[in-house]
mmCIF file of the C-alpha atoms, coordinates in Angstrom:
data_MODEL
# 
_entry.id   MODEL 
# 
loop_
_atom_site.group_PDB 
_atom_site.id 
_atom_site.type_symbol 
_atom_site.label_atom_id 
_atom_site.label_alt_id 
_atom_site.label_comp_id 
_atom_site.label_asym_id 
_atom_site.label_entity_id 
_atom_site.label_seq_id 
_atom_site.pdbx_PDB_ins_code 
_atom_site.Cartn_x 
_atom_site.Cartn_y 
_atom_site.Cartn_z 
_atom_site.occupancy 
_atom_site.B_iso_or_equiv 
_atom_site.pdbx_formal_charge 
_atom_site.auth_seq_id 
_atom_site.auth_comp_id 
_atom_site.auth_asym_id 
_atom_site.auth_atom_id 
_atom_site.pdbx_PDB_model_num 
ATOM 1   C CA . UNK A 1 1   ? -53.622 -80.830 -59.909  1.00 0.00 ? 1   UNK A CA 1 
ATOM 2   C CA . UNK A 1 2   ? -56.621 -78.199 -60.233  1.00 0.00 ? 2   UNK A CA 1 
ATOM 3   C CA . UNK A 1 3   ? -54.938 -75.890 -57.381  1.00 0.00 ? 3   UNK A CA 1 
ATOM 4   C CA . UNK A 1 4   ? -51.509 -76.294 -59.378  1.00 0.00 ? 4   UNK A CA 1 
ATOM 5   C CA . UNK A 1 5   ? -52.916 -75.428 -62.430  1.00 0.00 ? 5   UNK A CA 1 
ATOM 6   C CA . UNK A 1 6   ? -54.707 -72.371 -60.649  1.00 0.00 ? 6   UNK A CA 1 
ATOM 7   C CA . UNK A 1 7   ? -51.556 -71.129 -59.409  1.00 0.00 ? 7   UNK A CA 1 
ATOM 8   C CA . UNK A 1 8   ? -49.745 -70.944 -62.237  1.00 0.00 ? 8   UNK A CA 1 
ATOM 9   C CA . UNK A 1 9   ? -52.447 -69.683 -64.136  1.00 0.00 ? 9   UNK A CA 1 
ATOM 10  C CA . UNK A 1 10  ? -52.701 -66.718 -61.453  1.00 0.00 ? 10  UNK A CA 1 
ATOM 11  C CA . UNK A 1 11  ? -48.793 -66.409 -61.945  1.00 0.00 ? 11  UNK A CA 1 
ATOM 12  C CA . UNK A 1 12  ? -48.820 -66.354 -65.446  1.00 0.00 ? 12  UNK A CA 1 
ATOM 13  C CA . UNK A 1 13  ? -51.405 -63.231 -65.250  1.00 0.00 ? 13  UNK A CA 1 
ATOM 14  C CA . UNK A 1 14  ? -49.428 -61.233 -62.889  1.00 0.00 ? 14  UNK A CA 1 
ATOM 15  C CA . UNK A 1 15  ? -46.116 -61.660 -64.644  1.00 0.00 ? 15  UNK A CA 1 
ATOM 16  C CA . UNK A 1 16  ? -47.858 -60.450 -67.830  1.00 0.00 ? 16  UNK A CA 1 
ATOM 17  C CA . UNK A 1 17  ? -49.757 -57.001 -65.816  1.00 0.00 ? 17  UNK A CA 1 
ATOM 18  C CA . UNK A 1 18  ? -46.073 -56.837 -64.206  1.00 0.00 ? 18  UNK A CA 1 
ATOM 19  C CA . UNK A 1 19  ? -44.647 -56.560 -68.024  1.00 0.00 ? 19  UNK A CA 1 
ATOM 20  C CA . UNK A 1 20  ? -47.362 -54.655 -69.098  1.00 0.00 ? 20  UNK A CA 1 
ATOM 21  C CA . UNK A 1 21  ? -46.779 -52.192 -66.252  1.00 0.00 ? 21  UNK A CA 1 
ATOM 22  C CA . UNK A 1 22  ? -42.925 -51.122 -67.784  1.00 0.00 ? 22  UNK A CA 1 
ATOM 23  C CA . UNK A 1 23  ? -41.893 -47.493 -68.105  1.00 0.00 ? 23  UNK A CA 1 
ATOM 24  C CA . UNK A 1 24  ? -41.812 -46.741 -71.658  1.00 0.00 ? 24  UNK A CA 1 
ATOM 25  C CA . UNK A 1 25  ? -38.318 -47.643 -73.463  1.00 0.00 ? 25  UNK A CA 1 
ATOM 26  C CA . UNK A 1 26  ? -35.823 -45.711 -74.532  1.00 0.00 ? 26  UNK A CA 1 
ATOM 27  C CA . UNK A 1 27  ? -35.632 -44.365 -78.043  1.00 0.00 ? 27  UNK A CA 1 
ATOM 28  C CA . UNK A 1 28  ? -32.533 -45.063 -80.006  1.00 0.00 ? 28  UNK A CA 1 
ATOM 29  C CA . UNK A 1 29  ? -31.432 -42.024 -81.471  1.00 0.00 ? 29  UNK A CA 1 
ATOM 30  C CA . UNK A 1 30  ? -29.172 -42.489 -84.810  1.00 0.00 ? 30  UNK A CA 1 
ATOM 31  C CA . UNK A 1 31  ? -26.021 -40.225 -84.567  1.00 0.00 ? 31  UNK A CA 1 
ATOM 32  C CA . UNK A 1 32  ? -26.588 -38.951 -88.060  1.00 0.00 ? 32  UNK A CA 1 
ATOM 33  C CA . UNK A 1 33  ? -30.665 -37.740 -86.160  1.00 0.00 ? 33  UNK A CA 1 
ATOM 34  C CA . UNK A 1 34  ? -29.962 -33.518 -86.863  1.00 0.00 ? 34  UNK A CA 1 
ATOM 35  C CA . UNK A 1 35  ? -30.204 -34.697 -90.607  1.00 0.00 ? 35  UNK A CA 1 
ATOM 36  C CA . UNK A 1 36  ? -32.754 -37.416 -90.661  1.00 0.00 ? 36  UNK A CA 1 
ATOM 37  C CA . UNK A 1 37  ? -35.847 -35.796 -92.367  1.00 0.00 ? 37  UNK A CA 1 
ATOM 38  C CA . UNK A 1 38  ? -37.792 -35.171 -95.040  1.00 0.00 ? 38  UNK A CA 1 
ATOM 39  C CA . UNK A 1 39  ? -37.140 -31.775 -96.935  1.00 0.00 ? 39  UNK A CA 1 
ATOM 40  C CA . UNK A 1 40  ? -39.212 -29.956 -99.857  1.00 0.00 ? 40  UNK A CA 1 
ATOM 41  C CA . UNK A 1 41  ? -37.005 -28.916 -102.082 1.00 0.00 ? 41  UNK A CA 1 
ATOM 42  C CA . UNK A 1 42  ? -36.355 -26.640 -105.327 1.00 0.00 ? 42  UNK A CA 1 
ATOM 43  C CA . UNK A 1 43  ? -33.996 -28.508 -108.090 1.00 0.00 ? 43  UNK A CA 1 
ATOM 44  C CA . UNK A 1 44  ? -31.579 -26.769 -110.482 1.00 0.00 ? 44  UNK A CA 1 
ATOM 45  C CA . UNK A 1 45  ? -28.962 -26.917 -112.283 1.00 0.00 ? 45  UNK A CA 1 
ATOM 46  C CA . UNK A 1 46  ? -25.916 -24.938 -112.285 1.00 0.00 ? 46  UNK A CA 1 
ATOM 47  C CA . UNK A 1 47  ? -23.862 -22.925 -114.649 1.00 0.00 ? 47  UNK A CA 1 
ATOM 48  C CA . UNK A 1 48  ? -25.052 -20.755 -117.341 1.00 0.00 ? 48  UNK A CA 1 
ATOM 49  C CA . UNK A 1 49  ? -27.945 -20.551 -117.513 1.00 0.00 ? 49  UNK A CA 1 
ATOM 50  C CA . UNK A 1 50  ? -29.558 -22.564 -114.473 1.00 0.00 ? 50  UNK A CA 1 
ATOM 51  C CA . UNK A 1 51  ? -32.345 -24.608 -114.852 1.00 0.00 ? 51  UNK A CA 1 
ATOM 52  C CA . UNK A 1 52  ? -35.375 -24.884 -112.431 1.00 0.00 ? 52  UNK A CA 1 
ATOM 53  C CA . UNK A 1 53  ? -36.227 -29.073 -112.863 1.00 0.00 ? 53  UNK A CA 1 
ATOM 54  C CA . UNK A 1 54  ? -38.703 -29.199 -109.953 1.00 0.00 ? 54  UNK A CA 1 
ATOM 55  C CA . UNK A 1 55  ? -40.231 -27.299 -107.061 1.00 0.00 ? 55  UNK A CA 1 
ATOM 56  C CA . UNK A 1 56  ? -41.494 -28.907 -104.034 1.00 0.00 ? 56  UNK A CA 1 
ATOM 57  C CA . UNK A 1 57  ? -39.735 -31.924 -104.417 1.00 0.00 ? 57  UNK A CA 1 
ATOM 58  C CA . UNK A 1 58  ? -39.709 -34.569 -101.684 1.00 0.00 ? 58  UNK A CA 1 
ATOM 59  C CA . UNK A 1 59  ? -36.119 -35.274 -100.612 1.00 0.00 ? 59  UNK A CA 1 
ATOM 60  C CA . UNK A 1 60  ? -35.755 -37.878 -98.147  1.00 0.00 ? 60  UNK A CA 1 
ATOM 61  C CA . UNK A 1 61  ? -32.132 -38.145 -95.693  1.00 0.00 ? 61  UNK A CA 1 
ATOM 62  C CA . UNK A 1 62  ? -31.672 -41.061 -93.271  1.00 0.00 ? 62  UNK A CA 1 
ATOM 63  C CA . UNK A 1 63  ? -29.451 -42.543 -91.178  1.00 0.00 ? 63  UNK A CA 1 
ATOM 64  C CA . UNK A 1 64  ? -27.159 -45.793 -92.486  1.00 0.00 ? 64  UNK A CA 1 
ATOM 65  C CA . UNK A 1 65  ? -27.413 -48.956 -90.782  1.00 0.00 ? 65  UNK A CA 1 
ATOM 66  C CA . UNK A 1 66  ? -23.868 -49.014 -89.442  1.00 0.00 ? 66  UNK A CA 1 
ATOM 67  C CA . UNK A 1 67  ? -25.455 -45.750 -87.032  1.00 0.00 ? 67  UNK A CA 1 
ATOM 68  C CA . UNK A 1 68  ? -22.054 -43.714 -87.608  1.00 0.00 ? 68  UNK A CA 1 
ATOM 69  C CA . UNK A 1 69  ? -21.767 -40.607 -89.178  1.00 0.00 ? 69  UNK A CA 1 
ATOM 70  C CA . UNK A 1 70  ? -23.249 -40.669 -92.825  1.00 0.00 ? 70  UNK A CA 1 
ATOM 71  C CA . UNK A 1 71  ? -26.387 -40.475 -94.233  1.00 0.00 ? 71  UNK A CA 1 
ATOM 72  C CA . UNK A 1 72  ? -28.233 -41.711 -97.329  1.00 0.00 ? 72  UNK A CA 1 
ATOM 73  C CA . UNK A 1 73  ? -30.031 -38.931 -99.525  1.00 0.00 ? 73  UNK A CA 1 
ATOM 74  C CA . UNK A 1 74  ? -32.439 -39.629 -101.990 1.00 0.00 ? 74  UNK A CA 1 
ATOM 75  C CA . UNK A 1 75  ? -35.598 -37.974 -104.314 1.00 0.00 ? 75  UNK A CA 1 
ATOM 76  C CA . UNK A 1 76  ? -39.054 -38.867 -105.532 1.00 0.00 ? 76  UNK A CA 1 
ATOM 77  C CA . UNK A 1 77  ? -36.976 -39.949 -108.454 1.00 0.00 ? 77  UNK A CA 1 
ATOM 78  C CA . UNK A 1 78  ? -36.330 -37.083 -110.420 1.00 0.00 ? 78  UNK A CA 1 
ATOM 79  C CA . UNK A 1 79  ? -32.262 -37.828 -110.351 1.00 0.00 ? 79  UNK A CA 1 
ATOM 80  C CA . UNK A 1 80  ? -31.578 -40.328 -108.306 1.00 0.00 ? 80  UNK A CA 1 
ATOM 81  C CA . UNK A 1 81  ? -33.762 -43.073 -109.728 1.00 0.00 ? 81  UNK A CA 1 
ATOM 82  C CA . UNK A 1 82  ? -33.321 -41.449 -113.200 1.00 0.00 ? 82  UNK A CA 1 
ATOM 83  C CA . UNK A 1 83  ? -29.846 -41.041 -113.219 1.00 0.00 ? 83  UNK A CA 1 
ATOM 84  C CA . UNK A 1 84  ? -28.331 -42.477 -110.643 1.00 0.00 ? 84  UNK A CA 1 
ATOM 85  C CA . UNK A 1 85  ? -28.573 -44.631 -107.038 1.00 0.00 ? 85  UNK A CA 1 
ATOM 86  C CA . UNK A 1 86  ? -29.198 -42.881 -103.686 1.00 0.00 ? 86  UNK A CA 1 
ATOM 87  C CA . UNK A 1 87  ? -26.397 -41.192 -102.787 1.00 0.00 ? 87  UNK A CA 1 
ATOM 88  C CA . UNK A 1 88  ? -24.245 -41.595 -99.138  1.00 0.00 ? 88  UNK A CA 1 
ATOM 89  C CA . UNK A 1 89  ? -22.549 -38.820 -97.549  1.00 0.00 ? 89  UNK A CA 1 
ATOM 90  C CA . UNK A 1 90  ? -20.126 -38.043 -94.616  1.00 0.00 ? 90  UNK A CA 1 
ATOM 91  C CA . UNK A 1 91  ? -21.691 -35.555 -92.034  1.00 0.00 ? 91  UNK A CA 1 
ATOM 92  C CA . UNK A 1 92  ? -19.542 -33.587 -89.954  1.00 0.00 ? 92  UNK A CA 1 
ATOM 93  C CA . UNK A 1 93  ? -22.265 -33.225 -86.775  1.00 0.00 ? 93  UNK A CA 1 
ATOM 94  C CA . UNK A 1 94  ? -21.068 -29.887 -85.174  1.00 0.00 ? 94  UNK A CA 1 
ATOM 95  C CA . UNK A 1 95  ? -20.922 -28.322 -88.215  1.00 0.00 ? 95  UNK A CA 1 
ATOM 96  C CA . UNK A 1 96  ? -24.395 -29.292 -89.307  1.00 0.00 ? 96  UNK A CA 1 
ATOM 97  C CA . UNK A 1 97  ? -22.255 -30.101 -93.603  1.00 0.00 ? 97  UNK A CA 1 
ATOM 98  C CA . UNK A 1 98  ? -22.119 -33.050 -95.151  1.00 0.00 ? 98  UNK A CA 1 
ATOM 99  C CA . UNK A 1 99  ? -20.624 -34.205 -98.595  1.00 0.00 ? 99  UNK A CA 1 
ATOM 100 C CA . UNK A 1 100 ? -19.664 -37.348 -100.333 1.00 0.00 ? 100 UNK A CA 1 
ATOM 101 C CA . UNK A 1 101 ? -16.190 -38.703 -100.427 1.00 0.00 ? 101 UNK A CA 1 
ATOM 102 C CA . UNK A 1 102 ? -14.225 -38.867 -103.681 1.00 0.00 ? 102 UNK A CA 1 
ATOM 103 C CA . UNK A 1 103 ? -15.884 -38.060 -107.307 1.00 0.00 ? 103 UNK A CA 1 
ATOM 104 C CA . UNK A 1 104 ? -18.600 -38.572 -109.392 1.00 0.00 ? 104 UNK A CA 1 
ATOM 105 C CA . UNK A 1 105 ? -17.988 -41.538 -111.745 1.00 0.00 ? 105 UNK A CA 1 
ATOM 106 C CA . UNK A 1 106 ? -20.312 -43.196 -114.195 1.00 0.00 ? 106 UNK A CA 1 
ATOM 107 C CA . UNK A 1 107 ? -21.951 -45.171 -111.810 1.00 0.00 ? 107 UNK A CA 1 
ATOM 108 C CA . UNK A 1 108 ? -22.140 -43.245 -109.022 1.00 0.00 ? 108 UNK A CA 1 
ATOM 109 C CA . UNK A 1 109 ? -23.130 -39.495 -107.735 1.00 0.00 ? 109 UNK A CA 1 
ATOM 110 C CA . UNK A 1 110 ? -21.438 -37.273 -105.600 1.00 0.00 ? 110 UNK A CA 1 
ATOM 111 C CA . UNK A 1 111 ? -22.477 -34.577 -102.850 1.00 0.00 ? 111 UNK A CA 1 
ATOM 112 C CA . UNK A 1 112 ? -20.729 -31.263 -102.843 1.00 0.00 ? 112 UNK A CA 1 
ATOM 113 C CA . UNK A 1 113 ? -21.355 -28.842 -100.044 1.00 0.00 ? 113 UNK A CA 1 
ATOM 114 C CA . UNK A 1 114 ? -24.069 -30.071 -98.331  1.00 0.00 ? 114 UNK A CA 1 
ATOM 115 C CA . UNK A 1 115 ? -25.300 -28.194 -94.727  1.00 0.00 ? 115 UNK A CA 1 
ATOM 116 C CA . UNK A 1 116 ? -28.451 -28.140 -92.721  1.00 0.00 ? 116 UNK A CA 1 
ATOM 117 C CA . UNK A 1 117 ? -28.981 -24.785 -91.278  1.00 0.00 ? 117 UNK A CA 1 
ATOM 118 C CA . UNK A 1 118 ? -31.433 -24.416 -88.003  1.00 0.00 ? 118 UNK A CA 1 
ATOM 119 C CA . UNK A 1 119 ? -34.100 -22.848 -87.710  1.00 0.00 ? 119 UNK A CA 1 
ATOM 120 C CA . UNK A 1 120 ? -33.221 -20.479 -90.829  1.00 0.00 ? 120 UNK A CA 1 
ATOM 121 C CA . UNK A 1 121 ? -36.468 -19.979 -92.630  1.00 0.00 ? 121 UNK A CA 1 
ATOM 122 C CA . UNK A 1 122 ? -40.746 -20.093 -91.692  1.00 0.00 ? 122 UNK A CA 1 
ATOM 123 C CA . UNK A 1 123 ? -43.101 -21.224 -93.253  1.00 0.00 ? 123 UNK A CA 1 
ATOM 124 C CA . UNK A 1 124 ? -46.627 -21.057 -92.981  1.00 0.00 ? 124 UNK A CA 1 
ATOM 125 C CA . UNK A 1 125 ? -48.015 -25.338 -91.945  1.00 0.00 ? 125 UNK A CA 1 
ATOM 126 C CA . UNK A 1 126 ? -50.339 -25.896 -94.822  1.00 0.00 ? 126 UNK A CA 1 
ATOM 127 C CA . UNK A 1 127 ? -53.248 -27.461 -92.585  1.00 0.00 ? 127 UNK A CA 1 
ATOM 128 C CA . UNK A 1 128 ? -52.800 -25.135 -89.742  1.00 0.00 ? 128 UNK A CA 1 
ATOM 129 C CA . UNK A 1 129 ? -53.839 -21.549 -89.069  1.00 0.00 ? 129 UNK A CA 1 
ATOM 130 C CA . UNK A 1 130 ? -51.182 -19.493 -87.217  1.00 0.00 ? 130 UNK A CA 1 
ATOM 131 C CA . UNK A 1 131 ? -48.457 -17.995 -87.710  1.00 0.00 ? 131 UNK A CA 1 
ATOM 132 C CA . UNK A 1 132 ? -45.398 -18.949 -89.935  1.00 0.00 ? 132 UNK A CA 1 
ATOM 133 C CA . UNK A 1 133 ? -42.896 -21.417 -87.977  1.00 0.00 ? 133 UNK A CA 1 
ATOM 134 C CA . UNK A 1 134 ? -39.392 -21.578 -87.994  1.00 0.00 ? 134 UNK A CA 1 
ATOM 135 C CA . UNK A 1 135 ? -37.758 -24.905 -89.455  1.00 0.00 ? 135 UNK A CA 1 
ATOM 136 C CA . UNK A 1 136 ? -34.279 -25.953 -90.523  1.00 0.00 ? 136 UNK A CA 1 
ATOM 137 C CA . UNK A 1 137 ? -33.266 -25.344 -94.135  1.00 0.00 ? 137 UNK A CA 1 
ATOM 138 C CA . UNK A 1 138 ? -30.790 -27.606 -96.232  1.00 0.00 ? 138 UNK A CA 1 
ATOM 139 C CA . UNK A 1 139 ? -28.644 -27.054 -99.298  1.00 0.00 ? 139 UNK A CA 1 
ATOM 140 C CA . UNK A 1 140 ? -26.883 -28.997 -101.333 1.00 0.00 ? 140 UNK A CA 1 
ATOM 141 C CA . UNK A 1 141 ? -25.242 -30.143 -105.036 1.00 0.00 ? 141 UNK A CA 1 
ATOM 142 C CA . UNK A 1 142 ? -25.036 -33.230 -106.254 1.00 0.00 ? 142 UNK A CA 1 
ATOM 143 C CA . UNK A 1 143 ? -22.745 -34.114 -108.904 1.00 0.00 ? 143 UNK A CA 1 
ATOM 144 C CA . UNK A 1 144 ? -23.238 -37.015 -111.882 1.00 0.00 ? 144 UNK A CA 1 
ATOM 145 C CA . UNK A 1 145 ? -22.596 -38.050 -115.169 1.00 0.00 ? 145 UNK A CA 1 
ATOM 146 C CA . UNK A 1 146 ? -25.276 -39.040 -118.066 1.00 0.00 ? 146 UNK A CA 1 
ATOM 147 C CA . UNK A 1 147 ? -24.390 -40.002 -121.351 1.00 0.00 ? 147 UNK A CA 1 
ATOM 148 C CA . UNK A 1 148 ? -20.489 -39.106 -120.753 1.00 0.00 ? 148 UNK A CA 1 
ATOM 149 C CA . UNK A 1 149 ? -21.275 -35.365 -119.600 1.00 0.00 ? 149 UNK A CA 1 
ATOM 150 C CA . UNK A 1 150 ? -20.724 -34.485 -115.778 1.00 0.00 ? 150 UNK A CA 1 
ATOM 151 C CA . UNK A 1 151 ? -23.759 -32.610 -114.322 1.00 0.00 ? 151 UNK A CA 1 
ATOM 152 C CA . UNK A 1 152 ? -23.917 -30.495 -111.276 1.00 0.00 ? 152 UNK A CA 1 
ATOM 153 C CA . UNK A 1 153 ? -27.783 -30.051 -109.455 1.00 0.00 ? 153 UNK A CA 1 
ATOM 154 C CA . UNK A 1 154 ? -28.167 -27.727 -106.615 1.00 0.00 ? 154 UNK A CA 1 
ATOM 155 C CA . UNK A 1 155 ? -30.561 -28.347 -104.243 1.00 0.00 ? 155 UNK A CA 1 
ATOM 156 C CA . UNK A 1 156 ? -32.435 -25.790 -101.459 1.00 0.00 ? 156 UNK A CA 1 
ATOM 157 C CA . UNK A 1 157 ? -35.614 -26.174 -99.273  1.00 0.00 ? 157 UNK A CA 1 
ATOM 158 C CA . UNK A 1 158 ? -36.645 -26.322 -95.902  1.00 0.00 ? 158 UNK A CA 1 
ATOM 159 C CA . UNK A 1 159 ? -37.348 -29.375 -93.520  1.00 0.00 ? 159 UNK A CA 1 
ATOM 160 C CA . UNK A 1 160 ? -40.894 -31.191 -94.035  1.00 0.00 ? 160 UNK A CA 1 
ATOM 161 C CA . UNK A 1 161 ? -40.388 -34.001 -91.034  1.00 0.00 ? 161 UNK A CA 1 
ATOM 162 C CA . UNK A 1 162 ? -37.379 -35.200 -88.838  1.00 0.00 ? 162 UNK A CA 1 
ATOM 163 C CA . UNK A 1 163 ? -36.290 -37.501 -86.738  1.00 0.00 ? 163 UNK A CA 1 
ATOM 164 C CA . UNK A 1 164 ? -38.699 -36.293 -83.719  1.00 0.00 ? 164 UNK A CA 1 
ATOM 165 C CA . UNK A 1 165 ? -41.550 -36.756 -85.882  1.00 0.00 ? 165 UNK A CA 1 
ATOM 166 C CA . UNK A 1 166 ? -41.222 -40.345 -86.372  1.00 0.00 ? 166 UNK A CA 1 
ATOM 167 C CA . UNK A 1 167 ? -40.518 -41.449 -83.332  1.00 0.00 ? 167 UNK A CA 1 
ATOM 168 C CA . UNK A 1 168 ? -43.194 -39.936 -81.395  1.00 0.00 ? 168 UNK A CA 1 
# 
């Protein structure tokens, strides 16, 4: 009984060093990953006469659960929590856009014109000496009504984060 119980125990060991010994797996990469990020953006509004609301606001894109092609775009707040929910848009991959379908309505926003453009603009990493890097830059409106009056807020600002950055 001690010998059985010694061999299994020895088995048991091996099997987990065997496990432990695995190449590392493969990431899953969303199909949606060129817009998966976190951008700092400026927020305005359009028409006459634009409005700056914020500067260096957070603005978070991610990939939907069903892993197809749309994406979920939300703030720290400043209109989507305010004003409306998150918003989910189509993205067209190759051509790095991306809008919402339909229009806005009382209960939901829309995205007009949306695009991701590589590698478009530097910036200096805060923490970091060196030189300016280049990151992707990302544009957008987003379309709502409050209080019966239809709204249009353009967004612009450069990548913070992606996809790479949390998977590493």
């Amino acid at each position: 009984m001690r010998i059985k119980s010694l061999i299994l125990g020895l088995l048991s060991g091996l099997s987990l060093l065997a496990v432990s010994c695995d190449k590392k797996p493969d990431l899953f990469y969303p199909e949606a990953k060129d817009f998966c990020g976190q951008w700092k953006c400026t927020v305005e509004t359009t028409g006459d006469p634009e409005d700056v609301w914020a500067e260096d606001l957070g603005v978070y894109t991610y990939n939907t659960a069903a892993n197809d092609a749309t994406i979920w775009v939300s703030d720290e707040g400043l209109i989507f929590n305010q004003y409306i929910d998150i918003v989910k848009a189509n993205v067209d991959i190759n051509a790095l856009s991306f809008q919402s379908a339909g229009e806005a309505t009382e209960d939901a926003g829309v995205i007009k014109k949306g695009g991701i453009f590589k590698n478009a603009v530097k910036v200096k990493p805060q923490y970091l000496d060196g030189d300016a890097i280049s990151v992707d830059s990302i544009d957008f409106t987003v379309e709502f009504f409050y209080k019966d009056t239809k709204f249009s807020v353009h967004y612009f600002g450069h990548r913070e984060t992606g996809w790479e950055d949390y998977v590493q």
